[in-house]
C-alpha positions as CSV (number, residue, x, y, z in Angstrom):
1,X,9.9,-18.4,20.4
2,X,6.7,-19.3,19.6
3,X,3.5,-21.1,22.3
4,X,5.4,-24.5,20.7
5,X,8.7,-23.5,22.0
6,X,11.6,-22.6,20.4
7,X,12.0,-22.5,16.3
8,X,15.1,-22.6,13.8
9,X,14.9,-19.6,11.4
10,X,15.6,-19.4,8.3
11,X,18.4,-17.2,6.9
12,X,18.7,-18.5,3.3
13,X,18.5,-21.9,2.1
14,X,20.5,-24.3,4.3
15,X,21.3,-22.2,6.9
16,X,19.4,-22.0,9.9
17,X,20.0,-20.3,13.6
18,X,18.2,-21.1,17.2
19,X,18.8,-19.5,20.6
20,X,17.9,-19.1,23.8
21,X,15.9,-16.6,23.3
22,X,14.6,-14.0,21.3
23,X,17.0,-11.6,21.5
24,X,19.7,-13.5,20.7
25,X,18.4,-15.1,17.4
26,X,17.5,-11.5,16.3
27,X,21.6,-11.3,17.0
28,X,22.2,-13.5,15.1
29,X,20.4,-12.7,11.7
30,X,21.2,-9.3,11.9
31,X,25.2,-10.4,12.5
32,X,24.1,-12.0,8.8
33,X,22.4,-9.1,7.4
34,X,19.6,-11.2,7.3
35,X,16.3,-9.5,6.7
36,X,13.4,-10.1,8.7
37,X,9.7,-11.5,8.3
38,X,7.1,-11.8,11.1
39,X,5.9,-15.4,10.9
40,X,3.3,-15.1,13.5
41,X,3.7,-13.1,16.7
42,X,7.4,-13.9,18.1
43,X,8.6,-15.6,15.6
44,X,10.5,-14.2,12.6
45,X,12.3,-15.4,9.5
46,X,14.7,-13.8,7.1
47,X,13.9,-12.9,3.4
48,X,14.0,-15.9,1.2
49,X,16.8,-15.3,-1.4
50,X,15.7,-15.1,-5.2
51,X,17.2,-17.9,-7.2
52,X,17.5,-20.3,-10.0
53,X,13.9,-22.7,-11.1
54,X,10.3,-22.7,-11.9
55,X,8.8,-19.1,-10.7
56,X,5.3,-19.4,-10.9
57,X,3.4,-16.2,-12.4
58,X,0.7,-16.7,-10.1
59,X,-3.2,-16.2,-11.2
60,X,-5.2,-14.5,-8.7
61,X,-8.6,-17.1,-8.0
62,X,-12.0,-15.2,-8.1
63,X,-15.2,-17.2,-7.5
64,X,-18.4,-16.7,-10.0
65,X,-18.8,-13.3,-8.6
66,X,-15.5,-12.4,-9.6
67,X,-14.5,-11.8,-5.8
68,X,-11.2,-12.7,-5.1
69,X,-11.2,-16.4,-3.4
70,X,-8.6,-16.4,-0.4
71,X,-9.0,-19.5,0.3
72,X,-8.1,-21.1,-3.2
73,X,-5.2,-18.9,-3.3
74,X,-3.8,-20.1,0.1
75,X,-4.3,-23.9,-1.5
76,X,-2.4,-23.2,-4.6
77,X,0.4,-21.9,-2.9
78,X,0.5,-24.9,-0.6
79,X,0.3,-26.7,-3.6
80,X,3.0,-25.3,-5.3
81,X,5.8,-25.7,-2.5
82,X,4.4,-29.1,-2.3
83,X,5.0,-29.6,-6.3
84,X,8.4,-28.3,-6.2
85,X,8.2,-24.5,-7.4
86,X,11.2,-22.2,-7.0
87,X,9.1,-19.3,-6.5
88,X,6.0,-17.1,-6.6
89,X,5.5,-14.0,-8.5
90,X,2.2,-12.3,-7.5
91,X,0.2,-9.3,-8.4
92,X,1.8,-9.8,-11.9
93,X,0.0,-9.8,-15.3
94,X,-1.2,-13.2,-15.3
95,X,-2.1,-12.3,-11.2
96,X,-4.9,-9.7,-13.4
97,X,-3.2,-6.5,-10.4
98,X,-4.4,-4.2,-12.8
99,X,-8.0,-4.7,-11.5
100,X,-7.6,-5.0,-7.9
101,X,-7.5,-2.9,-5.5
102,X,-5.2,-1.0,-3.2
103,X,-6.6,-3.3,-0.3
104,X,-7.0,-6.7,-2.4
105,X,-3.4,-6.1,-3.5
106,X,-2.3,-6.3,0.1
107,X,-4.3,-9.1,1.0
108,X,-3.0,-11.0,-1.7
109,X,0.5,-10.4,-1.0
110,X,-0.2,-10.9,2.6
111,X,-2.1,-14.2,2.0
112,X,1.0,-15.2,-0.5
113,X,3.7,-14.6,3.0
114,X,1.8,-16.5,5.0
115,X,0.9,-19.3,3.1
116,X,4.4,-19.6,1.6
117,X,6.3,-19.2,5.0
118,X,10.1,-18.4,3.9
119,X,9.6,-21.8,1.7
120,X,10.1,-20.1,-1.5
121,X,10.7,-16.7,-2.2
122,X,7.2,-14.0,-2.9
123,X,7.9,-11.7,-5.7
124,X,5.7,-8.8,-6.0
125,X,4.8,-7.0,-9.1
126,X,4.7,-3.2,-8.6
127,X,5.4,-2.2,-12.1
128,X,3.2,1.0,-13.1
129,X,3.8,4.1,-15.7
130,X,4.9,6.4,-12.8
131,X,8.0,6.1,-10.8
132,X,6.2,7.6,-7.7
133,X,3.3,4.6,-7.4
134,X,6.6,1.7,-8.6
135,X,8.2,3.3,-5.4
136,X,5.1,3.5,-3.5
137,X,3.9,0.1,-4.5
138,X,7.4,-1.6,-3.7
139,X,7.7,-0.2,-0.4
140,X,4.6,-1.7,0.6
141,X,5.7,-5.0,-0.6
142,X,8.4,-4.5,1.6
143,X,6.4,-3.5,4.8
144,X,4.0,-7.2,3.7
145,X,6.7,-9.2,3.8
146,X,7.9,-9.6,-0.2
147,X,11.5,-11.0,-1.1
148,X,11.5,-9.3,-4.0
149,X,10.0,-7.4,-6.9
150,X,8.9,-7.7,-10.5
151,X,9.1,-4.4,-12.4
152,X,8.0,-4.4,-15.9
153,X,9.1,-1.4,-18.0
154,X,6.9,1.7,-18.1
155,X,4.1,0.8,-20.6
156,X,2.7,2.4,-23.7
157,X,4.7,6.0,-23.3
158,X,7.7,4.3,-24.8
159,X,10.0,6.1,-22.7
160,X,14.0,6.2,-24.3
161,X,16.8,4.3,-23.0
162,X,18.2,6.9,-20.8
163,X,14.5,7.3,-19.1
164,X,14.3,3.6,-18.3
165,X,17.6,3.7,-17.0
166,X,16.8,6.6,-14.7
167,X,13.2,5.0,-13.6
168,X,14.6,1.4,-12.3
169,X,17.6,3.4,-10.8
170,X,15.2,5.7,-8.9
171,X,12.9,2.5,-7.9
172,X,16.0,1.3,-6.8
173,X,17.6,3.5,-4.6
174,X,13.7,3.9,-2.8
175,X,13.0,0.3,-2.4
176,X,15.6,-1.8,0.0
177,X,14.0,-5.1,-1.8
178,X,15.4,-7.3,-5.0
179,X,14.5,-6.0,-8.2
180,X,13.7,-8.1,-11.2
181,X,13.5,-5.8,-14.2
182,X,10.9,-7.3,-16.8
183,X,11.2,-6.9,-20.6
184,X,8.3,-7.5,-22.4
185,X,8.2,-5.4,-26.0
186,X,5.2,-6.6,-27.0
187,X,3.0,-5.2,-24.0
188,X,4.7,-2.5,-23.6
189,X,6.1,-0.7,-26.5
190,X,9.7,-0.5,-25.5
191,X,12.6,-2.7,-25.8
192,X,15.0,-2.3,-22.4
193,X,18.0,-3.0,-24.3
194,X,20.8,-5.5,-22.7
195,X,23.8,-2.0,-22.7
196,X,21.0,-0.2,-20.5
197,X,20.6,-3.7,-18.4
198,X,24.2,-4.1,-17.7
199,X,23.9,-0.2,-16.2
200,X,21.0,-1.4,-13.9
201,X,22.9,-4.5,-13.2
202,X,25.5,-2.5,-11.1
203,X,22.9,-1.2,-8.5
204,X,22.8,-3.9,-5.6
205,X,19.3,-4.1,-5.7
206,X,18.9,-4.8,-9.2
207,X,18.9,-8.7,-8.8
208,X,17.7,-10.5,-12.5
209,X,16.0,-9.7,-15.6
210,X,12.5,-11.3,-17.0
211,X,13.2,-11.5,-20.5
212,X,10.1,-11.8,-22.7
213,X,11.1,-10.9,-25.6
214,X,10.7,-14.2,-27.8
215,X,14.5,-14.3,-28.6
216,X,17.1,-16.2,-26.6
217,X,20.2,-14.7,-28.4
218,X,19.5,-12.4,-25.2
219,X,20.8,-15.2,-22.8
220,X,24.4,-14.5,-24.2
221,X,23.9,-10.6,-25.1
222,X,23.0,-10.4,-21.7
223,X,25.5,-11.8,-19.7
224,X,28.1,-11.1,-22.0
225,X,27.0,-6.9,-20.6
226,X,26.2,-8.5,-17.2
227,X,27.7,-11.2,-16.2
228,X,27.4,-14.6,-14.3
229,X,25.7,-12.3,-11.2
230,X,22.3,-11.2,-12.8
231,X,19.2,-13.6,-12.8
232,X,18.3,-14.2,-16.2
233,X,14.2,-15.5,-16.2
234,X,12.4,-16.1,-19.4
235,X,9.4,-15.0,-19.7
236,X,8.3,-17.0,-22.8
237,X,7.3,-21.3,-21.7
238,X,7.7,-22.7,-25.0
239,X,11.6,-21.2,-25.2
240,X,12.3,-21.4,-21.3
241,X,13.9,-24.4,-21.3
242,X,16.3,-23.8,-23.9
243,X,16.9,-20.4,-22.2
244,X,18.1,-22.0,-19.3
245,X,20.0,-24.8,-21.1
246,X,21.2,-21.4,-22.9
247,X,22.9,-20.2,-19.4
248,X,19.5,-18.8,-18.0
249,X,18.4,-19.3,-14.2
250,X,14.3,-19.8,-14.7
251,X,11.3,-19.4,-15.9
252,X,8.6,-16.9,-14.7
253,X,6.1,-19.8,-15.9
254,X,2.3,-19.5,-17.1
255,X,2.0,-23.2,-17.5
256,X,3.5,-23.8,-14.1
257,X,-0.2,-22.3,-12.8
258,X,-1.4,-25.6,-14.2
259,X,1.8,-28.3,-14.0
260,X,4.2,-26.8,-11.2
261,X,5.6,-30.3,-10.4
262,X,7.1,-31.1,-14.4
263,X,7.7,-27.4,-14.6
264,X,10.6,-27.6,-11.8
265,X,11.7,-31.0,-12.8
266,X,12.4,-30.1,-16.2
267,X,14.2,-26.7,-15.4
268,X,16.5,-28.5,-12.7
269,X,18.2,-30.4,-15.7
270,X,17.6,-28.4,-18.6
271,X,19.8,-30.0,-20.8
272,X,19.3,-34.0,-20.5
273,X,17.1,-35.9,-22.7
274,X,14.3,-36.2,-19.4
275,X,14.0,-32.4,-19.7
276,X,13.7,-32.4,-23.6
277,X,10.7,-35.1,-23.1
278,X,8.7,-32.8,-20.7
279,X,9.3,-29.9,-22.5
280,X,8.0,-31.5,-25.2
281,X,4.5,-32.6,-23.2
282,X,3.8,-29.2,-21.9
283,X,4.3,-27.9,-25.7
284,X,0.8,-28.2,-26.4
285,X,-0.1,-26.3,-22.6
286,X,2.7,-23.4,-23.4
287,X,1.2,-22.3,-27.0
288,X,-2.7,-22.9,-26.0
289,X,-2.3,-21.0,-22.9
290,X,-1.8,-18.3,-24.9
291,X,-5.0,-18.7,-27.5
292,X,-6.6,-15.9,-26.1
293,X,-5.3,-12.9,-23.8
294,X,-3.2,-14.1,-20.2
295,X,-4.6,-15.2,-17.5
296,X,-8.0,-16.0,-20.1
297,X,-7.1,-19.8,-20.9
298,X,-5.1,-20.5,-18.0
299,X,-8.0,-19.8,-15.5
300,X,-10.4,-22.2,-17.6
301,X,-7.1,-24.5,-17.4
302,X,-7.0,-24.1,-13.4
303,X,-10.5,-25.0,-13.2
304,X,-10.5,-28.2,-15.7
305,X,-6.8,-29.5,-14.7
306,X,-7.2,-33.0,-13.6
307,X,-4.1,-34.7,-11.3
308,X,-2.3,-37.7,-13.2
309,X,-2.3,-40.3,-10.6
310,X,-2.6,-39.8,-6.5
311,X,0.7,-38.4,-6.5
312,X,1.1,-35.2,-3.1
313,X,4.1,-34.0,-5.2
314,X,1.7,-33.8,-8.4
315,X,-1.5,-31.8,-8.4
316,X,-2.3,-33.5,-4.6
317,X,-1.5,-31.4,-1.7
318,X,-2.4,-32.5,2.3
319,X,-5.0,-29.4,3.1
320,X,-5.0,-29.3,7.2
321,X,-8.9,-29.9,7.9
322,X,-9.2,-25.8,8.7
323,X,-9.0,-25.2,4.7
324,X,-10.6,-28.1,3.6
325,X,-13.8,-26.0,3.3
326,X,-12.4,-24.0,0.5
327,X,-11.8,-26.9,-1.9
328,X,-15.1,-29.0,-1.7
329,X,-16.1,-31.5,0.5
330,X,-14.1,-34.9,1.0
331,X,-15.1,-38.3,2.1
332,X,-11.8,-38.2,4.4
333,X,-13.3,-34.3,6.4
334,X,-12.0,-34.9,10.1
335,X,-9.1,-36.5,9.8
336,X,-6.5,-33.7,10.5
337,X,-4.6,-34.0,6.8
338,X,-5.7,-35.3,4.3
339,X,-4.7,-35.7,0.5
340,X,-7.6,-33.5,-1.0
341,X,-7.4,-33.2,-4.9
342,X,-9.1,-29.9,-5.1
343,X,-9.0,-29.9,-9.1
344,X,-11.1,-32.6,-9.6
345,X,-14.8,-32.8,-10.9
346,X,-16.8,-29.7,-9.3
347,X,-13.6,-29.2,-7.1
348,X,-12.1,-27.2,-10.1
349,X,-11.5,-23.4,-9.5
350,X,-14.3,-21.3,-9.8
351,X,-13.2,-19.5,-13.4
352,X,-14.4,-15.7,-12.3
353,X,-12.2,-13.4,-14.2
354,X,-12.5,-9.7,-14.4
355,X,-13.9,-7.0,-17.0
356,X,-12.1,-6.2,-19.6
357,X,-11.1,-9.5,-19.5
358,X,-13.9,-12.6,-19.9
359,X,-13.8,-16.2,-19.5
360,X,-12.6,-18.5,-22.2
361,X,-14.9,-19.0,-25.4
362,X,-16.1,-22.8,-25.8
363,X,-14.4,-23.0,-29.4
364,X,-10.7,-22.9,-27.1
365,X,-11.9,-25.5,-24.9
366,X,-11.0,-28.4,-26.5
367,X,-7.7,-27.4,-27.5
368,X,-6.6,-27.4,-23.6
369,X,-8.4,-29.6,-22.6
370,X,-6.6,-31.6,-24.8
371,X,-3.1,-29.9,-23.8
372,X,-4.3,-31.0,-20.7
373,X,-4.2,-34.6,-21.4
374,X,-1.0,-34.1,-22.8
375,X,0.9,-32.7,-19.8
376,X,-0.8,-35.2,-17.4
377,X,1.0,-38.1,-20.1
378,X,4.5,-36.5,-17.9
379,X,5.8,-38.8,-15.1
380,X,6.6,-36.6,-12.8
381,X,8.8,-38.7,-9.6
């Protein structure tokens, strides 16, 4: 019950319970083993469920000071549920969590929950060397509010088989969340085979796998060992789509940062001819994207993206007049919402990005610019 009366909350998608009260709504999700989120004092929601789509691998906004911009981050998340995307991985790679700290992680989570609302599911990445700060790091999601999270394999010690096995088992057992394991050799040093998957895959937290491994002969390795119950995501955009026409669920998407709306169309129908067409558009965003190190050209991407059109479900979102300050001002400031294109002209993000990492050189900004151009050429309805 909130000061407006009454709500519906959310147990998964398409199911919903009201009461009379409190108490018996509480009933009621727990009846469902539903798990709960505080909304806003007295009103509570159950963990959005981890599913099939677009899974944006969200950047983390810093202004010219490399401070991290709240208030950009809270308007690309409304304008990711407004484009259509499945879900929101934060604090991952491409989120730079390696710089922030203990306090920035939590308010980005935090900021992630509440802007997000049970609309989509938050994934958290709390991958780390040692198992202790993984456990550490996962319970806090938990206690923040996180559906789920994103744990890469231990990095650069190259542990064997049966250590990885025993790592994500221990994580496991000590974090009552969804796990998404994430396999990604080529950052890491260490290949978590699909036999040691299928292992994992019988733990009931151990919910899908981020494959990034640049070969989708894993789609069928890997539920031939797992099975249809395991979320397969790819972790590479130029082969996603073919890894989910493959059998695949999603795509934990770079390029969706940048178009969120043709992202989730194309993954809903991998297979038809539409999907092939905007696949083929946001080729030139999913190689150039990767010119220099992630999140580099996808931050100077962020801040140059123009919208095709005045579409709200394309790169407009309505920003209620209390954010409006964070995105520039508008001729439209005191109406109480407004379509606010907050990419274009000096609107762009700010593209503050964080040491070791620098911002884009000017030699790679004509390529995107240019795979720009050739994303907004998508129709996206």
């Amino acid at each position: 019950r909130s000061p407006r009366g009454p709500r519906a909350l959310p147990i998964e998608r398409g199911t919903a319970v009201a009461g009379p009260n409190y108490e018996s709504v509480l009933e009621q999700i727990a009846m469902r083993g539903g798990r709960l989120i505080m909304l806003w004092p007295g009103v509570v929601a159950a963990a959005v469920q981890l599913g099939r789509g677009s899974y944006v691998a969200l950047v983390t906004p810093m202004d010219a000071a490399n401070a991290v911009d709240y208030g950009a981050l809270r308007n690309l998340l409304e304008w990711h549920v407004a484009s259509g995307t499945d879900g929101v991985v934060a604090l991952g790679t491409t989120g730079e969590a390696s710089t922030l700290d203990a306090a920035e992680r939590d308010r980005v989570l935090e900021t992630c929950v509440d802007a997000c609302r049970g609309r989509v599911p938050v994934v958290a990445g709390t991958g780390a060397i040692d198992t202790r700060a993984v456990v550490a790091m996962g319970r806090r999601a938990k206690a923040l509010g996180a559906d789920g999270t994103l744990v890469v394999t231990p990095y650069y010690v190259k542990p064997p088989q049966r250590a990885l096995e025993a790592h994500f088992l221990a994580v496991a057992e000590a974090v009552d969340l969804p796990m998404v394991l994430y396999n990604v050799p080529g950052r890491t040093g260490v290949d978590l085979l699909p036999e040691t998957v299928a292992r994992l895959a019988a733990h009931p937290n151990v919910r899908g796998i981020k494959e990034a491994t640049g070969d989708n002969g894993r789609v069928a390795a890997l539920r031939d060992a797992c099975g249809g119950d395991l979320l397969l995501y790819s972790g590479e955009d130029a082969m996603g789509r073919e890894f989910v026409e493959l059998g695949g669920d999603g795509v934990i998407s770079v390029t969706a940062n940048v178009a969120p709306a043709a992202m989730a169309r194309m993954l809903r129908a991998p297979a038809g001819a539409a999907a092939r067409a905007i696949d083929d558009s946001l080729r030139p965003l999913h190689e150039k994207l990767f010119c220099q190190a992630n999140p580099i050209p996808v931050k100077y991407a962020l801040h140059r993206a123009r919208p095709r059109g005045n579409q709200v479900h394309g790169a407009f979102v309505l920003i209620s007049a209390r954010w409006r300050g964070h995105v520039g001002s508008s001729p439209l400031d005191g109406a109480p919402d407004t379509p606010v294109d907050f990419h274009a002209g000096a609107r762009g993000l700010a593209t503050g990005i964080r040491p070791p990492l620098a911002p884009l050189e000017a030699e790679f900004h004509a390529d995107i610019d240019a795979a720009l151009a050739a994303a907004d050429a998508v129709a996206v309805k």
